[in-house]
PyMOL Python script that loads the backbone (N, CA, C, O; Angstrom):
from pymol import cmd

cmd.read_pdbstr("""\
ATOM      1  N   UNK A   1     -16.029  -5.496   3.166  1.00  0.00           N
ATOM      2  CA  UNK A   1     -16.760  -4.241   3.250  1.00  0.00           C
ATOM      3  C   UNK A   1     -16.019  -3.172   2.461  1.00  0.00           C
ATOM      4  O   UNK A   1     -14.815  -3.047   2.687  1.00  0.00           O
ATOM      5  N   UNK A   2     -16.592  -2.403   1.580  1.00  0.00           N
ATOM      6  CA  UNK A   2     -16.123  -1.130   1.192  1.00  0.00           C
ATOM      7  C   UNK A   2     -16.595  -0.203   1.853  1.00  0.00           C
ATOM      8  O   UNK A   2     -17.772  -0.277   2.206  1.00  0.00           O
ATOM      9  N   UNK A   3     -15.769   0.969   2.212  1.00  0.00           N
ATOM     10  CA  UNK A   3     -16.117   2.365   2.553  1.00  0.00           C
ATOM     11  C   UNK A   3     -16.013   3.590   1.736  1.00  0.00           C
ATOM     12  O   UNK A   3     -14.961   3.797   1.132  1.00  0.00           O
ATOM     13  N   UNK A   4     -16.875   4.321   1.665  1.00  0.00           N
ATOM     14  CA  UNK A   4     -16.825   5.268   0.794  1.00  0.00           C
ATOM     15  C   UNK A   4     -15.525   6.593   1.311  1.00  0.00           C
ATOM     16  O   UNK A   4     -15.792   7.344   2.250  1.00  0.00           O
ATOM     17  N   UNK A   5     -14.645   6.664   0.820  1.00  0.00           N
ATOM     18  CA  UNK A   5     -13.856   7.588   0.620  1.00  0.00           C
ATOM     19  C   UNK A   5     -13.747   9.158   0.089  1.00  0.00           C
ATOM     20  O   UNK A   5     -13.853   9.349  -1.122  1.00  0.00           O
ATOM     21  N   UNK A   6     -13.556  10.177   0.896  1.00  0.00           N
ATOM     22  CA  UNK A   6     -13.524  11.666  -0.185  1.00  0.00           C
ATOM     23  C   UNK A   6     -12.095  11.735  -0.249  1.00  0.00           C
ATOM     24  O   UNK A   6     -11.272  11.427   0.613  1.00  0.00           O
ATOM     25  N   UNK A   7     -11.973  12.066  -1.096  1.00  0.00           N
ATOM     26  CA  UNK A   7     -10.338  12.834  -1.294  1.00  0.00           C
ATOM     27  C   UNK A   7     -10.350  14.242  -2.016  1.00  0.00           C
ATOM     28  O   UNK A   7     -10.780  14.606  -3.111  1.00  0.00           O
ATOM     29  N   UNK A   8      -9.712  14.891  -0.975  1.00  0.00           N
ATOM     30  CA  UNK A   8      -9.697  16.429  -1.323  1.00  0.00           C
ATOM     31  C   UNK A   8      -7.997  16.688  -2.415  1.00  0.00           C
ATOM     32  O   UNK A   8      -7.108  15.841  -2.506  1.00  0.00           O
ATOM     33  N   UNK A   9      -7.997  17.747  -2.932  1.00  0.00           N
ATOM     34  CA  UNK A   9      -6.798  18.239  -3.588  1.00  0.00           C
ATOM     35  C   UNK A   9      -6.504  19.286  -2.272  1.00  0.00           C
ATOM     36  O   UNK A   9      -7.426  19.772  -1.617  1.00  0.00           O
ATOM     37  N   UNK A  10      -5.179  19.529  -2.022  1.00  0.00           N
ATOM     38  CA  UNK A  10      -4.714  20.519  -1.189  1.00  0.00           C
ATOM     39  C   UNK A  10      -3.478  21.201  -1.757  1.00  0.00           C
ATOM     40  O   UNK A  10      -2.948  20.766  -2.780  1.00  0.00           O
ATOM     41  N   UNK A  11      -3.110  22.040  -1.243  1.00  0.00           N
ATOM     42  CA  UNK A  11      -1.917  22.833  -1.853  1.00  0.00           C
ATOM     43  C   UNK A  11      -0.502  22.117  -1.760  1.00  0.00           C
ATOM     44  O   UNK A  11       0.519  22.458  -2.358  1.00  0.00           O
ATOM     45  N   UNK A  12      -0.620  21.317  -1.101  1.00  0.00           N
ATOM     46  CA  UNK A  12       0.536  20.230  -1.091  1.00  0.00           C
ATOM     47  C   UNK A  12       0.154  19.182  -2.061  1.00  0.00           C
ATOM     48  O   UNK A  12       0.928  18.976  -2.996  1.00  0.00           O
ATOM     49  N   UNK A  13      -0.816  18.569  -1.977  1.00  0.00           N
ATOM     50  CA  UNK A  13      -0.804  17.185  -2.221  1.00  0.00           C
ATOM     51  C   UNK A  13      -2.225  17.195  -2.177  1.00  0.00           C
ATOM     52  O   UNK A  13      -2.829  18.235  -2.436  1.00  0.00           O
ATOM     53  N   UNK A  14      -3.101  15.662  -1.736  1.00  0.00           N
ATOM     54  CA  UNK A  14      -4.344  15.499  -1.632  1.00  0.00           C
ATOM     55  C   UNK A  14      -4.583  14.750  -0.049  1.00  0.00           C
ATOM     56  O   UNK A  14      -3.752  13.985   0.440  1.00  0.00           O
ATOM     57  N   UNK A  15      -5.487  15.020   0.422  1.00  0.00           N
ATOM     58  CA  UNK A  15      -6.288  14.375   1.689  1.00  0.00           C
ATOM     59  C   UNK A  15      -6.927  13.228   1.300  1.00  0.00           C
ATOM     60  O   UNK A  15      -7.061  12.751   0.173  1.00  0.00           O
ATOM     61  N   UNK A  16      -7.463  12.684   2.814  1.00  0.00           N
ATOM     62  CA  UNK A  16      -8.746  11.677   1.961  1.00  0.00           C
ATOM     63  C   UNK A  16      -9.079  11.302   3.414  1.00  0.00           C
ATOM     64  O   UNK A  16      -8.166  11.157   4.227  1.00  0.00           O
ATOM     65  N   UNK A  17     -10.234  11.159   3.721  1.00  0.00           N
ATOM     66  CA  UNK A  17     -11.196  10.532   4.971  1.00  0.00           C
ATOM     67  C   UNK A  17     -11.965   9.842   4.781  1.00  0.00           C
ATOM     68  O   UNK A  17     -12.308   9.812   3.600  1.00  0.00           O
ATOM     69  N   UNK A  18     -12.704   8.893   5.727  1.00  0.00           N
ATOM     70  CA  UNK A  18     -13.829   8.317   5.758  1.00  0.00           C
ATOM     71  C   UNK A  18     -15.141   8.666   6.201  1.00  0.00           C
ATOM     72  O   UNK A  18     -15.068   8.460   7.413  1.00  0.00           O
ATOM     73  N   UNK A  19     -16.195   9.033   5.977  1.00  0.00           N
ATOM     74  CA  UNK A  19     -17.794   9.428   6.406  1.00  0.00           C
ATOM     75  C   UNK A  19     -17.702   8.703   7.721  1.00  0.00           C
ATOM     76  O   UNK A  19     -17.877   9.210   8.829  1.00  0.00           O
ATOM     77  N   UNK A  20     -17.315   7.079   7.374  1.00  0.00           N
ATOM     78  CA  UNK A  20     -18.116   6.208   8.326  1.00  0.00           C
ATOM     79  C   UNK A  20     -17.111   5.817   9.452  1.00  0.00           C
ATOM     80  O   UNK A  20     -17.391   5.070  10.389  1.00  0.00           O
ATOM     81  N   UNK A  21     -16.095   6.324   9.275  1.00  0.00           N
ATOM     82  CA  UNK A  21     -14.698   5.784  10.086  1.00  0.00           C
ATOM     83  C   UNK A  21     -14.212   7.086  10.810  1.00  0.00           C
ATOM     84  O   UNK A  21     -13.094   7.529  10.544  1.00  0.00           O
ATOM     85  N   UNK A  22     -15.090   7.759  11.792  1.00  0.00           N
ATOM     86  CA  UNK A  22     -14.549   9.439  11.943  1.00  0.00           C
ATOM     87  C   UNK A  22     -13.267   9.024  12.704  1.00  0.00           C
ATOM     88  O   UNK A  22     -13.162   8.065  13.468  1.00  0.00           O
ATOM     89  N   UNK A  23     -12.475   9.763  12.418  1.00  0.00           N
ATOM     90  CA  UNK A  23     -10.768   9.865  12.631  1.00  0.00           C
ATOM     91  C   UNK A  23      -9.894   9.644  11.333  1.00  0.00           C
ATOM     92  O   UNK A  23      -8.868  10.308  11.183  1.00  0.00           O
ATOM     93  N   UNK A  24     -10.247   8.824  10.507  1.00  0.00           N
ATOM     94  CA  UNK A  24      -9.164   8.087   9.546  1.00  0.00           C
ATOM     95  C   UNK A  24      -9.520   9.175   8.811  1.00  0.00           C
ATOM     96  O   UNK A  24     -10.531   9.822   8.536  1.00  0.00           O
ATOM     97  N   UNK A  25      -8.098   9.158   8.537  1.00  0.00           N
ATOM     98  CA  UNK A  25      -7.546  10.223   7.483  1.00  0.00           C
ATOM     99  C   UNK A  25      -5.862   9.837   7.391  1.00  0.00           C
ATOM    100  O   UNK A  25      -5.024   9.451   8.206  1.00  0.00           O
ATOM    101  N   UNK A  26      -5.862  10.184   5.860  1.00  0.00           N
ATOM    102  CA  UNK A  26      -4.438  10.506   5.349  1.00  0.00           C
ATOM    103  C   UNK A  26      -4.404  11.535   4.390  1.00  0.00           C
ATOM    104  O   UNK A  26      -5.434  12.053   3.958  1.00  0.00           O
ATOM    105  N   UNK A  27      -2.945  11.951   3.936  1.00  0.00           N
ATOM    106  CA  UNK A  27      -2.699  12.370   3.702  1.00  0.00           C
ATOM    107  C   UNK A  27      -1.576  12.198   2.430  1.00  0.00           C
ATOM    108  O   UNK A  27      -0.962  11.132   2.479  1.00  0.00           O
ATOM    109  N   UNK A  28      -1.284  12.950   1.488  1.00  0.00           N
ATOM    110  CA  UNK A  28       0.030  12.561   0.503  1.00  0.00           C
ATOM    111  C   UNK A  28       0.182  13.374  -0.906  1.00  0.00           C
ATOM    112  O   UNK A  28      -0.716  14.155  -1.220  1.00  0.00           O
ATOM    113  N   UNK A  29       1.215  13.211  -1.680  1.00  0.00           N
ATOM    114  CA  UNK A  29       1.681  14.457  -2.724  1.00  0.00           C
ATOM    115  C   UNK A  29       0.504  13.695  -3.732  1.00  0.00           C
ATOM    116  O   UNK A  29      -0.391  14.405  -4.192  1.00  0.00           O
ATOM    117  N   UNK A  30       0.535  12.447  -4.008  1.00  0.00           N
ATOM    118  CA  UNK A  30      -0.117  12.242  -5.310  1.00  0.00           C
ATOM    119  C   UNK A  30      -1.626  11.331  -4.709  1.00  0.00           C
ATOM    120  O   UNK A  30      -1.929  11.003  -3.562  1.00  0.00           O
ATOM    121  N   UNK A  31      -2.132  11.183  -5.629  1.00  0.00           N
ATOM    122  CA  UNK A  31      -3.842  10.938  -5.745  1.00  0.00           C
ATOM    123  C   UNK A  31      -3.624   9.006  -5.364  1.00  0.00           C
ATOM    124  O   UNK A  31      -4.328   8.329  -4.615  1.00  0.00           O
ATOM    125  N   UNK A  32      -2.813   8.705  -5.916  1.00  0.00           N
ATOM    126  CA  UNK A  32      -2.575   6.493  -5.915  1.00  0.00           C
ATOM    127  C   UNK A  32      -2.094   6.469  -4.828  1.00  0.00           C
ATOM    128  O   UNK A  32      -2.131   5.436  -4.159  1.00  0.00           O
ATOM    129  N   UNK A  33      -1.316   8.006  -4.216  1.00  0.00           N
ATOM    130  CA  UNK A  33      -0.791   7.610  -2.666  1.00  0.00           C
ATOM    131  C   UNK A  33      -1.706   7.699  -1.567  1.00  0.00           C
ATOM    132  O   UNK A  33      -1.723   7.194  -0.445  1.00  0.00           O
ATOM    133  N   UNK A  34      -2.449   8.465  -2.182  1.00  0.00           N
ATOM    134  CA  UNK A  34      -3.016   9.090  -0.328  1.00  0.00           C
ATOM    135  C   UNK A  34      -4.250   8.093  -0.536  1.00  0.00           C
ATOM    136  O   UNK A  34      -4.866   7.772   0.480  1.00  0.00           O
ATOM    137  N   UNK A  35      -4.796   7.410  -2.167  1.00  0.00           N
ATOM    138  CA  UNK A  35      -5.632   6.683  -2.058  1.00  0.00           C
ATOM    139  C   UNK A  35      -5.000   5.115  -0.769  1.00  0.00           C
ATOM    140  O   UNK A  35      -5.544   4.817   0.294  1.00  0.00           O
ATOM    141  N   UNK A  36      -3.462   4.269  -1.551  1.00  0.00           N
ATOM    142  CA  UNK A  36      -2.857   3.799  -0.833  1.00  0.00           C
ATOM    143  C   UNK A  36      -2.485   3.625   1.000  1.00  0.00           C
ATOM    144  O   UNK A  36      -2.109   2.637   1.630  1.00  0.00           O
ATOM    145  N   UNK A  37      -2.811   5.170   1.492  1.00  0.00           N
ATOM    146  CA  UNK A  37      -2.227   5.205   2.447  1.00  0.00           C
ATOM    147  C   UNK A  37      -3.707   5.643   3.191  1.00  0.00           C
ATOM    148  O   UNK A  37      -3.531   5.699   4.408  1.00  0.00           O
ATOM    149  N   UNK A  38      -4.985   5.938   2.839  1.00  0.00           N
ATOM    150  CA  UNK A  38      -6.090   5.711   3.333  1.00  0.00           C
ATOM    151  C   UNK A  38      -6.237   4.182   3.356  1.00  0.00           C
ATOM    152  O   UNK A  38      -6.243   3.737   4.503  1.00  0.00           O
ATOM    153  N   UNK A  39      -6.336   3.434   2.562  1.00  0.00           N
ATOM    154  CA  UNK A  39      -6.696   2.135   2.879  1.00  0.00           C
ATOM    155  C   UNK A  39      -6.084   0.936   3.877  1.00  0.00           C
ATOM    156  O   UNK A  39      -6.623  -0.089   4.295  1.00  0.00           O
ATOM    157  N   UNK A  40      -4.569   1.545   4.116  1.00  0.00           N
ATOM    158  CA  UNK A  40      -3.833   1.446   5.262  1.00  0.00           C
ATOM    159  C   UNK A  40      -4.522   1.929   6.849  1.00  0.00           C
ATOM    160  O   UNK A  40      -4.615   1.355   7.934  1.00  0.00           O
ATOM    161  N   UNK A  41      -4.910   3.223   6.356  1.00  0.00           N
ATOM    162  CA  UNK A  41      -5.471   3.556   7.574  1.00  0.00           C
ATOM    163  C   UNK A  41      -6.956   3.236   8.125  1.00  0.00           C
ATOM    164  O   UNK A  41      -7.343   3.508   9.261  1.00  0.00           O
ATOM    165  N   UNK A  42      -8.077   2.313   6.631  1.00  0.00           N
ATOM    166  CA  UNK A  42      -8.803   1.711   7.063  1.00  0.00           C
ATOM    167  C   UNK A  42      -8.505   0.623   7.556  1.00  0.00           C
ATOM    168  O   UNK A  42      -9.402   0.222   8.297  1.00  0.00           O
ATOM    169  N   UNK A  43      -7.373  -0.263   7.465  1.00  0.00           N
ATOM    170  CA  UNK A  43      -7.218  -1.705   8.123  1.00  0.00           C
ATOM    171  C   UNK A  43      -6.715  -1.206   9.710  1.00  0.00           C
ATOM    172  O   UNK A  43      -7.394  -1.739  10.588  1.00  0.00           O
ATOM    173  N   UNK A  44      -5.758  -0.376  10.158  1.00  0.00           N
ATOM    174  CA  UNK A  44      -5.271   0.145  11.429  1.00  0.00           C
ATOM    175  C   UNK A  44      -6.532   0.724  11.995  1.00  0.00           C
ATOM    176  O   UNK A  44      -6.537   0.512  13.208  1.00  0.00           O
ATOM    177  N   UNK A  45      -7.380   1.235  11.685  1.00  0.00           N
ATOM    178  CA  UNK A  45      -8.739   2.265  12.252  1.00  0.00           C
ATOM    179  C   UNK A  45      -9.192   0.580  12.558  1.00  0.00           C
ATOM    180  O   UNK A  45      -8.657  -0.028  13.485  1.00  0.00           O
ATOM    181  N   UNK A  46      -9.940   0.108  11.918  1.00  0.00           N
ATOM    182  CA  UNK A  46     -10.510  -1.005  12.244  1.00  0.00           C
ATOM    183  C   UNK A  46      -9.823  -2.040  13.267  1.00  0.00           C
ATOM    184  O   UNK A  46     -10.356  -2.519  14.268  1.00  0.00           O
ATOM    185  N   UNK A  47      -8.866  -2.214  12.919  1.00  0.00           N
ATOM    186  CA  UNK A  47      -7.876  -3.366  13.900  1.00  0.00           C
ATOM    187  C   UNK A  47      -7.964  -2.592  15.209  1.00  0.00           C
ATOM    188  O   UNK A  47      -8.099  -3.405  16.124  1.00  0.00           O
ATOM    189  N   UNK A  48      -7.939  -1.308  15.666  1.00  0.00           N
ATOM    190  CA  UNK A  48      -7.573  -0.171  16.894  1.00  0.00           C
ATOM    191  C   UNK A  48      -8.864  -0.958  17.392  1.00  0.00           C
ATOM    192  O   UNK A  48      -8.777  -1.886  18.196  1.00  0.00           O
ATOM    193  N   UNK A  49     -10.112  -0.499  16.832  1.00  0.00           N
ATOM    194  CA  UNK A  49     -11.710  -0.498  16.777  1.00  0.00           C
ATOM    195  C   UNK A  49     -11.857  -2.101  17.559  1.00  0.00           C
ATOM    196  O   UNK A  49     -12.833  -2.195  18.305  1.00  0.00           O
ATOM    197  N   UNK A  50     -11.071  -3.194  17.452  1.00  0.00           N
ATOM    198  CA  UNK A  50     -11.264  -4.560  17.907  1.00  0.00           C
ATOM    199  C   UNK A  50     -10.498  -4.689  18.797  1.00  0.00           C
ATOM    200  O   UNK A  50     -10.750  -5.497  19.691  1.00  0.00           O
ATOM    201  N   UNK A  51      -9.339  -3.928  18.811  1.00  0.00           N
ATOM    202  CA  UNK A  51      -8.511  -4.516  20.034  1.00  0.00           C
ATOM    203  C   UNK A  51      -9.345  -3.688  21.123  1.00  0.00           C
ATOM    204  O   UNK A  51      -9.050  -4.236  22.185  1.00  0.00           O
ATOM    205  N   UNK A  52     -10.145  -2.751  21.367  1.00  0.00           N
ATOM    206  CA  UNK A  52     -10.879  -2.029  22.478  1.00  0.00           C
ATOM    207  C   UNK A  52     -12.311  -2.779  22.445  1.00  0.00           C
ATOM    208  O   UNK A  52     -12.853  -2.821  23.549  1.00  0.00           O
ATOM    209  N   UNK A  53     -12.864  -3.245  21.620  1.00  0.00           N
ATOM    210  CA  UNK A  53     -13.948  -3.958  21.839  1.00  0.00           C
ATOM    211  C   UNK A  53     -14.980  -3.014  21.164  1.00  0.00           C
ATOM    212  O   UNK A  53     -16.164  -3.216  21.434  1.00  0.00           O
ATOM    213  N   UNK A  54     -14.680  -2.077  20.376  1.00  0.00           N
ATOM    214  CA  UNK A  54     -15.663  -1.263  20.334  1.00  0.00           C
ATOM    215  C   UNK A  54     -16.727  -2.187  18.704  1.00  0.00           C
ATOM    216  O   UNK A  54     -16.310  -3.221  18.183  1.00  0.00           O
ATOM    217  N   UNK A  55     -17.522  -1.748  18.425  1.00  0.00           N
ATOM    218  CA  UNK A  55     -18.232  -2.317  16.924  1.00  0.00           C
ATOM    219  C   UNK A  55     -17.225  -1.771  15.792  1.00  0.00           C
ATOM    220  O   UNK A  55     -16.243  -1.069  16.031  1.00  0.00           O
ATOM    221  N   UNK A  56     -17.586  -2.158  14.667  1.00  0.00           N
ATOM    222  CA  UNK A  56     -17.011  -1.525  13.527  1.00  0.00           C
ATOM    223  C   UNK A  56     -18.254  -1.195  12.896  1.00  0.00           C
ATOM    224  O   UNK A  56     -19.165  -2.023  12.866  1.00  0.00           O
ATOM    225  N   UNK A  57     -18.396   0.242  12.257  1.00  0.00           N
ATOM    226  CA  UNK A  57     -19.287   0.630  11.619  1.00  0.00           C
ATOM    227  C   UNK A  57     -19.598   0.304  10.503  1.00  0.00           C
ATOM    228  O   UNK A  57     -18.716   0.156   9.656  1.00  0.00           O
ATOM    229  N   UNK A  58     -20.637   0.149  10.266  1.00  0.00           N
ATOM    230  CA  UNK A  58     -21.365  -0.491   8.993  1.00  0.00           C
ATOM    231  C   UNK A  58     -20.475   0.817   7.782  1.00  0.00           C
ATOM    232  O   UNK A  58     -19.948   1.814   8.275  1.00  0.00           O
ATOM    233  N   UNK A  59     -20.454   0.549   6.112  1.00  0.00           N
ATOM    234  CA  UNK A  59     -20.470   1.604   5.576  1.00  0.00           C
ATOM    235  C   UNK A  59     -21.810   1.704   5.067  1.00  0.00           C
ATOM    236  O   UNK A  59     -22.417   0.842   4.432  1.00  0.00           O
ATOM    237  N   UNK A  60     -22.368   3.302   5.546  1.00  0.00           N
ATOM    238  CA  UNK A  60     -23.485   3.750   5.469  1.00  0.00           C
ATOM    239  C   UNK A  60     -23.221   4.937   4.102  1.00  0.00           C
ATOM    240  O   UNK A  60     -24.013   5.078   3.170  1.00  0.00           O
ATOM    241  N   UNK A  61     -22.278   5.494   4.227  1.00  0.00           N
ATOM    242  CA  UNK A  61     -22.159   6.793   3.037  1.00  0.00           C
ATOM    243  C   UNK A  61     -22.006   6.485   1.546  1.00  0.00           C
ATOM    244  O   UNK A  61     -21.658   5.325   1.322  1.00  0.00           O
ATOM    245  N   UNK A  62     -22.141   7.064   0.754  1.00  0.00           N
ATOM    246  CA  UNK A  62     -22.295   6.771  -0.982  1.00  0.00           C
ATOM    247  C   UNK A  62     -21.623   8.310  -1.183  1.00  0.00           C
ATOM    248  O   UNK A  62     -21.584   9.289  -0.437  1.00  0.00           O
ATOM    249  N   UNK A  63     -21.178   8.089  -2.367  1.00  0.00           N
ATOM    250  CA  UNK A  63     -21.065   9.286  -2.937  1.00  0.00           C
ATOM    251  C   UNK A  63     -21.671   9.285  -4.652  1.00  0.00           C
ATOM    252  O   UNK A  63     -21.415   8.319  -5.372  1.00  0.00           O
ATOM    253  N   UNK A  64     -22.281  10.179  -5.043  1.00  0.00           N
ATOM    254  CA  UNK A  64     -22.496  10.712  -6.528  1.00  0.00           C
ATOM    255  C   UNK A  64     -21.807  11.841  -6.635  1.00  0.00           C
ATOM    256  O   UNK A  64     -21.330  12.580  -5.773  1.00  0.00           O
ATOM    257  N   UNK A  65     -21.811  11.888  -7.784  1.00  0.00           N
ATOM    258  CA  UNK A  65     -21.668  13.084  -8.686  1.00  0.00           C
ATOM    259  C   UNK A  65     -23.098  14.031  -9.288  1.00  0.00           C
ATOM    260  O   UNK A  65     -23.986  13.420  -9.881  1.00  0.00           O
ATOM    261  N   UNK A  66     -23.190  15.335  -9.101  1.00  0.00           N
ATOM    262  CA  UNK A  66     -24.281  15.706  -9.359  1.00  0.00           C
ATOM    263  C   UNK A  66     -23.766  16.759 -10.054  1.00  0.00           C
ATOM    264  O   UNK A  66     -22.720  17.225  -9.602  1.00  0.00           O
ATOM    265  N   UNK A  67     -24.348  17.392 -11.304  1.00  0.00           N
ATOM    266  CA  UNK A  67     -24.178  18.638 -11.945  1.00  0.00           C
ATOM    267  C   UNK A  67     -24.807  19.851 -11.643  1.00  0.00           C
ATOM    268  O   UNK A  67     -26.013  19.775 -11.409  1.00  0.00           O
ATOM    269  N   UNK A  68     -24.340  20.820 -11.599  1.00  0.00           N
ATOM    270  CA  UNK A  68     -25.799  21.865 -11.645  1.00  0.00           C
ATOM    271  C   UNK A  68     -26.746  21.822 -12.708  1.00  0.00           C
ATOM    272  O   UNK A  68     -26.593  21.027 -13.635  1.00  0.00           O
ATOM    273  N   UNK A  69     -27.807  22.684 -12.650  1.00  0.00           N
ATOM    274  CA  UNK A  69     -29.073  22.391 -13.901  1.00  0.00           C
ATOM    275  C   UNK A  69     -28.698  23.475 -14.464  1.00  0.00           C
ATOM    276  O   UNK A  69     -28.437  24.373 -13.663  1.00  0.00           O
ATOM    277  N   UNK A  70     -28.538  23.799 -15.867  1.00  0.00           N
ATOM    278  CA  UNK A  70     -28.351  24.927 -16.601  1.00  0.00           C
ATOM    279  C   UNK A  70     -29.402  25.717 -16.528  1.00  0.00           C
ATOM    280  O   UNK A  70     -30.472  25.111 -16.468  1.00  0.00           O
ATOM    281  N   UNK A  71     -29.468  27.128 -16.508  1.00  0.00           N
ATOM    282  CA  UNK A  71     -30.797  27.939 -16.086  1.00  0.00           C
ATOM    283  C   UNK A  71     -30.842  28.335 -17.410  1.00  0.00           C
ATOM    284  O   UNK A  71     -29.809  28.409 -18.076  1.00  0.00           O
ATOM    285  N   UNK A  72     -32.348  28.695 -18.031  1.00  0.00           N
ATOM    286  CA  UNK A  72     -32.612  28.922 -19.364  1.00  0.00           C
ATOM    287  C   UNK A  72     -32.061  30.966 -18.993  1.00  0.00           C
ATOM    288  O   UNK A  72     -32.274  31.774 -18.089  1.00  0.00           O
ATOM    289  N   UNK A  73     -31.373  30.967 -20.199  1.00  0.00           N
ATOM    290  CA  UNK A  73     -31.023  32.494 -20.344  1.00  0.00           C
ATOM    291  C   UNK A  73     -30.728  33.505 -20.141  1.00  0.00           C
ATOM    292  O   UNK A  73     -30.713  34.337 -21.048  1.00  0.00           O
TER     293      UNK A  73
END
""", "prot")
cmd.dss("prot")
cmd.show_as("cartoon", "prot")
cmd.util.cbc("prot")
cmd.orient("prot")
């Protein structure tokens, strides 16, 4: 399964959470880390998620990229 990931820039470093995984989050100085250390925290979020019996959530979220529309003039 893939999950869709945001990662924010912060004044330290960058964030990053999951849509479909509410709780998981990390944190870190560079962009390969906090990507790194989210995907850590999707295998621990999930493993937590089985040892209680609970489901694991489907990934439901997507992300695009959208531009604004240039306004004529």
């Amino acid at each position: 399964m893939k999950y869709a990931v945001v990662v924010e820039k912060s004044k330290t470093g960058f964030a990053a959470y999951v849509p479909d995984l509410p709780g998981c989050v990390a944190t870190a100085r560079t962009r390969p880390l906090v990507l790194a250390r989210i995907r850590d925290a999707i295998e621990f979020h999930i493993e937590g998620l089985k040892e209680d019996g609970q489901p694991i959530p489907k990934p439901t979220s997507h992300v695009d990229y959208v531009a604004p529309r240039k306004r004529a003039g």
